[in-house]
C-alpha positions as CSV (number, residue, x, y, z in Angstrom):
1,X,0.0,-24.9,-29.3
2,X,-3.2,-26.2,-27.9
3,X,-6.3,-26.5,-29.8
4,X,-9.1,-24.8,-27.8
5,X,-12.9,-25.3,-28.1
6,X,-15.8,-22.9,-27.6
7,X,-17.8,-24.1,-24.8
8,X,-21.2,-22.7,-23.8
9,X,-22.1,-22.3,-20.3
10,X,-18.6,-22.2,-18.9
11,X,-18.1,-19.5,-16.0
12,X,-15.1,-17.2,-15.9
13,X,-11.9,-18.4,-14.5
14,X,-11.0,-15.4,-13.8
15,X,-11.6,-15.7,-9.8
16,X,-9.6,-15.3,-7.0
17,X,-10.0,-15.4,-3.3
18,X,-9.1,-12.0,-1.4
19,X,-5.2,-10.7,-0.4
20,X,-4.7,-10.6,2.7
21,X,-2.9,-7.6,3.5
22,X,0.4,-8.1,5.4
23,X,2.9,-6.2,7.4
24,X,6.0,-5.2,5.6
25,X,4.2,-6.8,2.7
26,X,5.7,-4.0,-0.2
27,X,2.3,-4.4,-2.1
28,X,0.3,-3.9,0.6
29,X,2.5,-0.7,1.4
30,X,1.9,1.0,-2.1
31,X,-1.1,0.6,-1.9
32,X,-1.2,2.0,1.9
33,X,1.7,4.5,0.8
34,X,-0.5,5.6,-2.9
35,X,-3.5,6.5,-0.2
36,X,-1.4,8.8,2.2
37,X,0.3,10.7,-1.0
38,X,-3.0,12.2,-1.6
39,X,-4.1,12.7,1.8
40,X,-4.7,16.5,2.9
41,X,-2.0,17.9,5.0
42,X,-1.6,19.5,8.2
43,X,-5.2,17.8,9.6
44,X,-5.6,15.0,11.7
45,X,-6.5,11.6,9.5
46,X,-8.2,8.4,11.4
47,X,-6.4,5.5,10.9
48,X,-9.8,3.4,10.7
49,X,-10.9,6.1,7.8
50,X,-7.8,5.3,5.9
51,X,-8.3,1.3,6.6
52,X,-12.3,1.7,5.6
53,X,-11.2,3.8,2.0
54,X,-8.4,1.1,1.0
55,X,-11.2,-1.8,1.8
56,X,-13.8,0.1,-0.2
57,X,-10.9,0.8,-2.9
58,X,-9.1,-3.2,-3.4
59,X,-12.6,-5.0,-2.8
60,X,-10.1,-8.3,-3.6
61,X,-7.8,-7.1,-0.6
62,X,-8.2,-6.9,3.0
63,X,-6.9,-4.4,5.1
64,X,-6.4,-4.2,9.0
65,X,-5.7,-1.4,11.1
66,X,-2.5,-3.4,12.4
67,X,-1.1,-3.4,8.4
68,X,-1.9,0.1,8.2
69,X,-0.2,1.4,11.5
70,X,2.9,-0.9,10.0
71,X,3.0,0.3,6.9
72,X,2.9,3.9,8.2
73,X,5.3,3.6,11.2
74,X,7.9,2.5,8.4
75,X,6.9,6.0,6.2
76,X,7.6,8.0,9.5
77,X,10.9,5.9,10.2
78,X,12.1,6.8,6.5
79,X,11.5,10.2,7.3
80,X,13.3,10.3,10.3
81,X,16.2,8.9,8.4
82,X,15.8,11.2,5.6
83,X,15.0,14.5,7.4
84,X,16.1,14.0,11.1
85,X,12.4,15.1,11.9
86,X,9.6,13.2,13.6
87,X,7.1,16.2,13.0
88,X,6.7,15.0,8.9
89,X,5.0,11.8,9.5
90,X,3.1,11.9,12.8
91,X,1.1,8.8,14.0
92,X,-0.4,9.5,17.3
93,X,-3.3,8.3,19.4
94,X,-6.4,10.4,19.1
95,X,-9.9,10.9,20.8
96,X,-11.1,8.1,18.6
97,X,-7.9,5.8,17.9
98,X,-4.8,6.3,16.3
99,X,-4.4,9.3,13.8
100,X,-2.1,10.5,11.0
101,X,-1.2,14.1,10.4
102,X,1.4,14.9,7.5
103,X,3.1,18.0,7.6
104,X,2.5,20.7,5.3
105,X,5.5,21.4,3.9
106,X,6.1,21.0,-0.1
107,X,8.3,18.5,0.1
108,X,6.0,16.3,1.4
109,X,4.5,15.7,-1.5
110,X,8.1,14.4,-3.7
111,X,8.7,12.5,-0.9
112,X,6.0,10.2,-1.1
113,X,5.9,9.7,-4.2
114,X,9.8,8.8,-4.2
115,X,8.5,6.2,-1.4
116,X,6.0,4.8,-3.7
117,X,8.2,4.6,-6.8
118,X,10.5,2.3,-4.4
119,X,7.6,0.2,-3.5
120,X,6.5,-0.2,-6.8
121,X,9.8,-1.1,-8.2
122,X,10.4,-3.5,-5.0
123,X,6.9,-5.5,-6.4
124,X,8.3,-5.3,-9.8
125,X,11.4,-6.9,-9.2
126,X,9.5,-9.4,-6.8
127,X,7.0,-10.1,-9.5
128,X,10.2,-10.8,-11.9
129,X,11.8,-13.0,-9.9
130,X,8.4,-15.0,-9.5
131,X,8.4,-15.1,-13.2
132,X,12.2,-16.1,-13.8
133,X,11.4,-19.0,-11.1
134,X,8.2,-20.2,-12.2
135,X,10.3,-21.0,-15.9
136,X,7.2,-18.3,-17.3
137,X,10.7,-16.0,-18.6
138,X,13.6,-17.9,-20.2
C-alpha cells in the first residue's frame, strides 16, 4: 500500500475532457434513449430541442444532431422489428428540421424502457470487459 501525503494547494484530479457522442455508441444511446422515454406522446418533438436538453443535461458530453437521428433511427428500426409498425417511432422532416413523434399507445412506455435496460446492460458488460482487460478485476 502506498503511503500518501497531505499536500496543500493541489487541484483536483478529478478532470476530464468532454465525450464525444458517437453513432451506435450504446452510451451515447441511453442517454439519447433515457430522454425519448420521457418525452410526451402523440406531439411533434424537434430533433435540435432534444439535442440542446441532452447538451444542457451531460455538460461533459457532446451531442450532434447526426448522433441523435442515429440513435433514434435504430429505436424506430427495433420497433419495426418488434411490432411490424412504422407509426410507433416516427422521425420525419418538419417545418423547422427533423422531428420525432411517439405514438400514444401504452405500450410505448415498457418498450422504452426495455430498450434502455438493454443499453444499459450492453455498457455494463462493456465497462466489465474494460475492467477484466485492464488487470483492475482478477
Amino acid at each position: 500500500m502506498l503511503t500518501l501525503m497531505e499536500t496543500p494547494g493541489l487541484p483536483d484530479p478529478q478532470l476530464q475532457p468532454p465525450t464525444i457522442a458517437e453513432p451506435g455508441d450504446p452510451f451515447a444511446e441511453l442517454r439519447v434513449v433515457h430522454l425519448v422515454a420521457r418525452l410526451e406522446r402523440g406531439v411533434p418533438v424537434r430533433v435540435r430541442d432534444i439535442v440542446d436538453h441532452l447538451n444542457a443535461r451531460y455538460v461533459d458530453w457532446s451531442f450532434s444532431r447526426d448522433v441523435v437521428v442515429a440513435a433514434l433511427v435504430q429505436l424506430q428500426a427495433n420497433w419495426l422489428a418488434d411490432y411490424r409498425s412504422v407509426s410507433g417511432i416516427d422521425l420525419h422532416e418538419g417545418l423547422a428540421g427533423p422531428e420525432l413523434v411517439l405514438e400514444d399507445t401504452p405500450r410505448m412506455a415498457p418498450w422504452l424502457v426495455g430498450q434502455a435496460a438493454r443499453l444499459a446492460a450492453t455498457c455494463t458488460e462493456r465497462l466489465r470487459v474494460f475492467a477484466v482487460e485492464e488487470g483492475a478485476i482478477p
